[in-house]
DRENKE-83024 format. One line per 5 residues: number of its first residue (from 1); their letters; for each residue x, y, z of C-alpha. Coordinates in nm, 2 decimals, padded with zeros to 4 digits. Layout:
REM DRENKE-83024
NUM = a = X/Y/Z; ...
REM end
This chain:
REM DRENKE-83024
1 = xxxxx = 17.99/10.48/-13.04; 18.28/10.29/-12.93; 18.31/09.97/-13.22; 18.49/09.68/-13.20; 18.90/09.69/-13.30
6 = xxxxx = 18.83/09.52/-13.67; 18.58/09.75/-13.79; 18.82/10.00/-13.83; 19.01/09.71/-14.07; 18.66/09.68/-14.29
11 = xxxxx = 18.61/09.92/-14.63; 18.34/09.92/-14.84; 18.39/09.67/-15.17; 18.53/09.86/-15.46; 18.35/09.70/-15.67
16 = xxxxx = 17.95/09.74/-15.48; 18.05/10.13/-15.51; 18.11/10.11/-15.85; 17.74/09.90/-15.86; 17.54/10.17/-15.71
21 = xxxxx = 17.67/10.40/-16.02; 17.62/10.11/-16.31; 17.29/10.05/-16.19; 17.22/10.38/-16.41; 17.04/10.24/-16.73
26 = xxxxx = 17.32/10.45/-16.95; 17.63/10.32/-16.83; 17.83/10.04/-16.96; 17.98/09.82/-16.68; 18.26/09.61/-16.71
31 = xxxxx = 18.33/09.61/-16.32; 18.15/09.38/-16.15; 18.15/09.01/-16.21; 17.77/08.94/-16.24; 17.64/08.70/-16.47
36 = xxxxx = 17.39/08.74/-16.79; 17.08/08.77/-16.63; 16.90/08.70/-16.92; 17.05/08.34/-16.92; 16.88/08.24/-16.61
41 = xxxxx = 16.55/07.99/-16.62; 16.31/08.19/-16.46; 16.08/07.97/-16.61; 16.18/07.66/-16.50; 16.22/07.82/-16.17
46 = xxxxx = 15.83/07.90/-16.16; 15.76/07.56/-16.27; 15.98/07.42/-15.97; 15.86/07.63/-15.69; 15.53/07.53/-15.73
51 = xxxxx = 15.64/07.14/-15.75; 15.84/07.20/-15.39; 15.56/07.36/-15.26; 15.31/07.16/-15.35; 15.51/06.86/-15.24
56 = xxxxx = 15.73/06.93/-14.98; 15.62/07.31/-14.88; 15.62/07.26/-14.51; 15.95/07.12/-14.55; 16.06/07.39/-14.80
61 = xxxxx = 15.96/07.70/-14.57; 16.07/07.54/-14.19; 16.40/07.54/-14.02; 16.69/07.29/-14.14; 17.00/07.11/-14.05
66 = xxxxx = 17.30/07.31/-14.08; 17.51/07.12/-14.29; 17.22/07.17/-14.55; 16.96/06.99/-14.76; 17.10/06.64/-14.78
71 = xxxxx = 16.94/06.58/-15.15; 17.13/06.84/-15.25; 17.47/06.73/-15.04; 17.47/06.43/-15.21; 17.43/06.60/-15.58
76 = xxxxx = 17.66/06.83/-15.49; 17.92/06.61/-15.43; 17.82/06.34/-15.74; 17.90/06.68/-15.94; 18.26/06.74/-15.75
81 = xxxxx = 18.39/06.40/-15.83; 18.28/06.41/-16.19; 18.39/06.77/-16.28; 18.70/06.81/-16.01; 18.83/06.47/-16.01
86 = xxxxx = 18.77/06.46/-15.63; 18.65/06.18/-15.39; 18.44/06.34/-15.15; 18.15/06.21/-14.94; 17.84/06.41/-14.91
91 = xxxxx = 17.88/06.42/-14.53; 18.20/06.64/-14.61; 17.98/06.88/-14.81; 17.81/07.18/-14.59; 17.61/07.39/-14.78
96 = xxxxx = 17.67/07.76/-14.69; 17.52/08.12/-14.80; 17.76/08.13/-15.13; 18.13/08.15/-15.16; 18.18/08.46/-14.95
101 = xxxxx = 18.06/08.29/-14.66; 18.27/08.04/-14.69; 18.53/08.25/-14.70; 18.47/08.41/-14.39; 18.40/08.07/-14.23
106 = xxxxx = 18.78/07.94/-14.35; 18.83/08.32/-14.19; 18.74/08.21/-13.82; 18.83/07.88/-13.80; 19.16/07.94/-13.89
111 = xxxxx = 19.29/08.27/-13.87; 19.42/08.46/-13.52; 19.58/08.83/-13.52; 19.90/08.82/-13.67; 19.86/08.52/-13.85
116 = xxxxx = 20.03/08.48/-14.22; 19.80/08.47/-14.53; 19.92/08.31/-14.85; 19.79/08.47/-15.16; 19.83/08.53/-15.56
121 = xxxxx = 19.93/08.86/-15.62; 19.71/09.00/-15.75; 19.40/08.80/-15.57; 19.05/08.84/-15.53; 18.90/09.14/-15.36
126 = xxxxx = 18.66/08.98/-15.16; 18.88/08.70/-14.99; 19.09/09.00/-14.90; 18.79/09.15/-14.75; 18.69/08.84/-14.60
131 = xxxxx = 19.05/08.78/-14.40; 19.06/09.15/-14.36; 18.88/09.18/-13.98; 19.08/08.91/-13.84; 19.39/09.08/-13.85
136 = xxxxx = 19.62/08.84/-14.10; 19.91/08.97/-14.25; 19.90/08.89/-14.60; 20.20/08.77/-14.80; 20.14/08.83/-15.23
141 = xxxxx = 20.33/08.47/-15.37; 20.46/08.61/-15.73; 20.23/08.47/-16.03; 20.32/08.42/-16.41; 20.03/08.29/-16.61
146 = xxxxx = 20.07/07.94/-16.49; 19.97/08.04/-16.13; 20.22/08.09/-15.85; 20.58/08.09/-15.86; 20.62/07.74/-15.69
151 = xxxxx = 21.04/07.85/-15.63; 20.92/08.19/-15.49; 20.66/08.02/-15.24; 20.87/07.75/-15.10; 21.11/08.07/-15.04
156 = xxxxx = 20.86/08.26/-14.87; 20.74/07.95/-14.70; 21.04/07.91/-14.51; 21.17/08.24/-14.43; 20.82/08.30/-14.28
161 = xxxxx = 20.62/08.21/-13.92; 20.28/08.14/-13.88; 20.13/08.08/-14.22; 19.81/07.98/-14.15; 19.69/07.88/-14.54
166 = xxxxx = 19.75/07.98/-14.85; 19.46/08.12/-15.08; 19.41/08.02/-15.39; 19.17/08.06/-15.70; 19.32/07.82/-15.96
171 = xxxxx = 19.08/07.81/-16.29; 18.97/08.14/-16.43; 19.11/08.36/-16.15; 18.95/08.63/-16.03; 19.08/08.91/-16.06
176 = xxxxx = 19.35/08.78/-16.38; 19.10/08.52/-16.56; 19.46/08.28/-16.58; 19.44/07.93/-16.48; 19.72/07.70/-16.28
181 = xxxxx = 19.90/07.45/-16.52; 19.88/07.05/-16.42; 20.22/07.10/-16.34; 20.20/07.39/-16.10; 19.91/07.18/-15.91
186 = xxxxx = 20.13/06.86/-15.89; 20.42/07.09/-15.80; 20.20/07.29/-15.50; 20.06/07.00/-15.35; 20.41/06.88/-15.31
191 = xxxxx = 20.48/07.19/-15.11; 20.21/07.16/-14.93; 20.27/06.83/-14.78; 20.59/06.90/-14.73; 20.54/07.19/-14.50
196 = xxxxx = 20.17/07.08/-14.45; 20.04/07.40/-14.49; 19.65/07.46/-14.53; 19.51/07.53/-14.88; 19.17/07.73/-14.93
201 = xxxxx = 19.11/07.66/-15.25; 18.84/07.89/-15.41; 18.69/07.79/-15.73; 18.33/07.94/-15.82; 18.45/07.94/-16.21
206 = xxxxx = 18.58/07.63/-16.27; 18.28/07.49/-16.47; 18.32/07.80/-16.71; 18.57/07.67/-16.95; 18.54/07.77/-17.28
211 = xxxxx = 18.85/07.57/-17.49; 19.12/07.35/-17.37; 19.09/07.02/-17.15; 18.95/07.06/-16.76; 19.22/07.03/-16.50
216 = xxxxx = 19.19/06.86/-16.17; 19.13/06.99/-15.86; 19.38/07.08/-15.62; 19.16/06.89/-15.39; 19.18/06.59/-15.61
221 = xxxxx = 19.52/06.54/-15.48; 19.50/06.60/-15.14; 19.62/06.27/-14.95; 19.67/06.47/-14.65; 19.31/06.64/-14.56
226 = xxxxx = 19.50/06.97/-14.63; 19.30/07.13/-14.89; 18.97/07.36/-14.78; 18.76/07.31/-15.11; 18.49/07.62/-15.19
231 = xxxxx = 18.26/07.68/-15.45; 17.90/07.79/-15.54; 17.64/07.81/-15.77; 17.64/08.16/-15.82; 17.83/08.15/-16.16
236 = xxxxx = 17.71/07.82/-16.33; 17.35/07.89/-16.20; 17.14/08.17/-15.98; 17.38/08.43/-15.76; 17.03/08.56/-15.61
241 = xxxxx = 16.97/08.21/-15.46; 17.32/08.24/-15.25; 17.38/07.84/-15.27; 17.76/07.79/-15.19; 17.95/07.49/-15.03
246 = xxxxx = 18.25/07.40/-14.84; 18.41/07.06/-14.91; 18.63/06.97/-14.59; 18.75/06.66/-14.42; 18.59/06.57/-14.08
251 = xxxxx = 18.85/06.74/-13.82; 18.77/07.08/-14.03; 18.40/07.04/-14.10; 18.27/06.96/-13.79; 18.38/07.31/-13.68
256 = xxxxx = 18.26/07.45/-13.98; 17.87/07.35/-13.83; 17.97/07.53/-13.49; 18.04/07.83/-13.67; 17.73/07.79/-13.94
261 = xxxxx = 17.52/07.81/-13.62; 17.67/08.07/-13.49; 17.60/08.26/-13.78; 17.27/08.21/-13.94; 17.15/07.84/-13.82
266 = xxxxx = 17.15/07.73/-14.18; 17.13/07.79/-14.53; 16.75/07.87/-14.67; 16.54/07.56/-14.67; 16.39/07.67/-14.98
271 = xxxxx = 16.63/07.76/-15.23; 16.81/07.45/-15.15; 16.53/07.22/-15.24; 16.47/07.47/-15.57; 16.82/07.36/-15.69
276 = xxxxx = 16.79/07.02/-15.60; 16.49/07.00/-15.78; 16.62/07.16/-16.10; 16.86/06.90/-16.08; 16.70/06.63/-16.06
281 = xxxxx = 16.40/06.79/-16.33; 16.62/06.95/-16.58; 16.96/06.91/-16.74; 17.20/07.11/-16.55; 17.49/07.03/-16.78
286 = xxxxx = 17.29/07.17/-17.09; 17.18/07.49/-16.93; 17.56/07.52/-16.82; 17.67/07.50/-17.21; 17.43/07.76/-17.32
291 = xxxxx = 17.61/07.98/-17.08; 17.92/07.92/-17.18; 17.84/07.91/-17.52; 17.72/08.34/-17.45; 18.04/08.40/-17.26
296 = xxxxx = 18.30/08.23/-17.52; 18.14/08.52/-17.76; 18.15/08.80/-17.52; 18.49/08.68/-17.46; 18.62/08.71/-17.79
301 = xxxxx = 18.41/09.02/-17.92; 18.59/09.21/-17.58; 18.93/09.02/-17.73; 18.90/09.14/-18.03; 18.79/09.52/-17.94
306 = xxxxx = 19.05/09.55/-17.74; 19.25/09.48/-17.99; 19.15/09.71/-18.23; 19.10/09.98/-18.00; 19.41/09.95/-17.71
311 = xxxxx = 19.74/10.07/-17.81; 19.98/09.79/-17.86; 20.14/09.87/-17.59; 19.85/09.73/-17.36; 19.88/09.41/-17.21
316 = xxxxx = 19.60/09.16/-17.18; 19.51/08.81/-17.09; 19.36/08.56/-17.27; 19.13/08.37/-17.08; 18.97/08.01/-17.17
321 = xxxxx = 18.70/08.04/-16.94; 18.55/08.24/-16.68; 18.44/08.58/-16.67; 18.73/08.81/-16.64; 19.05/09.00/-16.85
326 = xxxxx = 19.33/09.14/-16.71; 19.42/09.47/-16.83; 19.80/09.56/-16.81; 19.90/09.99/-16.87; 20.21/10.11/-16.94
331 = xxxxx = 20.33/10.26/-16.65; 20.25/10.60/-16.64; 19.88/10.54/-16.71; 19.70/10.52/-16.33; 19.38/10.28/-16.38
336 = xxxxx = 19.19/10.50/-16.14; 19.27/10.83/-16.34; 19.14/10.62/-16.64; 18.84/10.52/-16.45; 18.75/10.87/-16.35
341 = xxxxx = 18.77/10.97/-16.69; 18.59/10.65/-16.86; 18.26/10.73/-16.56; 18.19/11.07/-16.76; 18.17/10.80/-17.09
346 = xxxxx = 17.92/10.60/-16.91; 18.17/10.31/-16.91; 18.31/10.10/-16.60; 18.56/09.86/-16.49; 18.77/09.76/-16.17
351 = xxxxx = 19.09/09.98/-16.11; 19.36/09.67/-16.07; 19.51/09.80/-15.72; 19.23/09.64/-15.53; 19.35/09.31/-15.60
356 = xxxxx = 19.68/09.37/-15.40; 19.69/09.33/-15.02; 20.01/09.51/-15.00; 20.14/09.57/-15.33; 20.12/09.98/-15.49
361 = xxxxx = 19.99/09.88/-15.88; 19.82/10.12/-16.02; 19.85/10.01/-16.39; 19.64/09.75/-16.38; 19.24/09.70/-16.44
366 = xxxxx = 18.96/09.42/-16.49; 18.71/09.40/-16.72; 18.37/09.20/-16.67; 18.27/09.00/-17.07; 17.98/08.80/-16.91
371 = xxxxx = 17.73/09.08/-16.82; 17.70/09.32/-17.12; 17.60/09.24/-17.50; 17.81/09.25/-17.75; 17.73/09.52/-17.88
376 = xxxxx = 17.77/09.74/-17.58; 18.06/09.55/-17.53; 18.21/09.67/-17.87; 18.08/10.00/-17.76; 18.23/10.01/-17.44
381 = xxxxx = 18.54/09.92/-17.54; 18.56/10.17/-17.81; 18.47/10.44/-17.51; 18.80/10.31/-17.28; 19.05/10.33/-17.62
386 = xxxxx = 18.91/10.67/-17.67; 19.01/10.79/-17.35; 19.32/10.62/-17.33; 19.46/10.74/-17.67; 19.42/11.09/-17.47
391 = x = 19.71/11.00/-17.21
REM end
């Protein structure tokens, strides 16, 4: 079978490996970022099908536009200027098959072989993935826990050709849970229109604070068009309903459609109007809270294991939202030695060297607070510190 050249780039997800073993009933996972099943209103979702169908089912189950339901369009971007401080026009909104598609969209408009990519180090797996078969080289921008090093981009920046944008997930990242200062947002923009460099900026978790004030978009102070905006409602809602967006000026999103129908035609009619409709039904920002209110506990029972459990020697972020910590070894630990071991405890997470395009760290690891109760979470916890204090 003779395949095309960027096959050879693609490799199975770390993470949907780990899946297929965590879908044992035993096992503990801390690996993949799902959300609390349990939290989701299957209910209210019964209740609304039959409302959509009953009123608008030919509509619901027939062909649409590609840019997406326009109901929803228009909610969607209400929601983006209240939560993200943006000012975007439902026209710009196209709704797409949730983040990932998005990503691969940003993928093909933009990217030719040998092109620069821009990215956190570490970043998330599946943008990697995403870029991966269009044969990018990636550049990893050092990160502290403000987000990037703005003096180490602009270097990179201007010792390097062909950047083509720079990736970025700013609140809650994925894989590190860390979120950009205001000032490193003023301070990238800056840079941005200064070099006018694209931004793809990714942020599915944004929604999920737990403490502190929100922070504006990055797309909030775009004055130049230069900033890709992407998002879903797999995190603050339903992942199984695959209902992302892409927020782009006109130049950008009128491609966008050409490559929507050149992929799937559109988004599915129904599930669209199922969101809409809960929308407009049911309070969104109040089913939103009791999420968050489940994930600030997990957070701080995983906190607070950790801490009792880890050696002190183990470094660890403290996220204010979102659904992810960053583990930091000493150096002679390897995360996938630790992983092998923990699987024979029934207990998973993400080895840390996934989230590196280029970079060899293999002390690293991320844990997963929003999936697991707190009492396997205590548990689970307990299992990792019990096989590290045997390195």
């Amino acid at each position: 079978m003779s395949f095309a050249n960027r096959v050879k780039l693609l490799k199975t997800a770390a993470n949907q490996e780990i899946l297929k073993f965590t879908q044992q009933p035993e096992v503990i996972s801390f690996a993949v970022g799902m959300p609390a099943a349990e939290m989701f209103p299957i209910e209210e979702l019964k209740h609304i099908s039959n409302k959509v169908l009953e009123e608008a089912g030919n509509q619901a189950l027939q062909y649409s536009t590609s840019e997406g339901f326009e109901p929803l369009r228009e909610l969607v971007a209400t929601r983006m200027n209240n939560k993200f401080k943006t000012n975007i026009r439902f026209k710009n909104i196209m709704i797409t098959n949730g983040g990932q598609q998005a990503l691969d969209f940003c993928a093909k408009l933009f990217i030719n072989d040998g092109d620069t990519i821009l990215c956190e180090s570490p970043t998330y797996l599946a943008a990697i993935n995403a870029f991966m078969p269009y044969c990018p080289n990636f550049v990893e921008v050092p990160t502290d826990d403000y987000g990037m090093i703005i003096e180490k981009l602009e270097e990179i920046i201007q010792i390097t050709s062909n950047i083509k944008f720079i990736y970025i997930v700013p609140d809650f990242q994925n894989p590190t849970g860390r979120t950009w200062s205001l000032e490193r947002r003023r301070q990238l923009m800056a840079i941005i229109n200064k070099y006018e460099i694209h931004v793809i900026e990714d942020n599915p978790y944004g929604e999920l604070r737990f403490e502190g004030d929100a922070l504006p978009s990055l797309k909030s102070f775009d004055t130049k068009g230069l900033v890709i905006f992407i998002s879903s409602f797999s995190k603050t809602f339903c992942p199984g309903l695959r209902i992302g967006w892409i927020a782009a000026e006109d130049i950008y999103f009128e491609k966008f459609v050409i490559i929507k129908q050149g992929a799937d035609l559109h988004t599915s009619t129904i599930n669209q109007m199922l969101i809409a409709k809960y929308m407009e039904m049911y309070d969104f920002d109040a089913n939103l809270e009791k999420i968050i209110n489940v994930y600030k506990r997990r957070r701080d029972v995983m906190i607070n294991a950790i801490k009792v459990n880890f050696k002190k020697d183990i470094k660890f972020t403290y996220p204010q939202g979102g659904l992810f910590i960053w583990v930091e070894l000493p150096y002679h630990i390897k995360a996938v030695e630790l992983l092998e071991r923990c699987l024979k405890d029934n207990v998973a997470f993400i080895p840390g060297d996934t989230f590196f395009p280029n970079s060899q760290v293999k002390n690293t690891l991320r844990l997963n607070f929003s999936n697991m109760s707190e009492e396997k979470i205590r548990e689970g916890i307990w299992r990792i510190g019990k096989v590290l204090n045997e390195f």
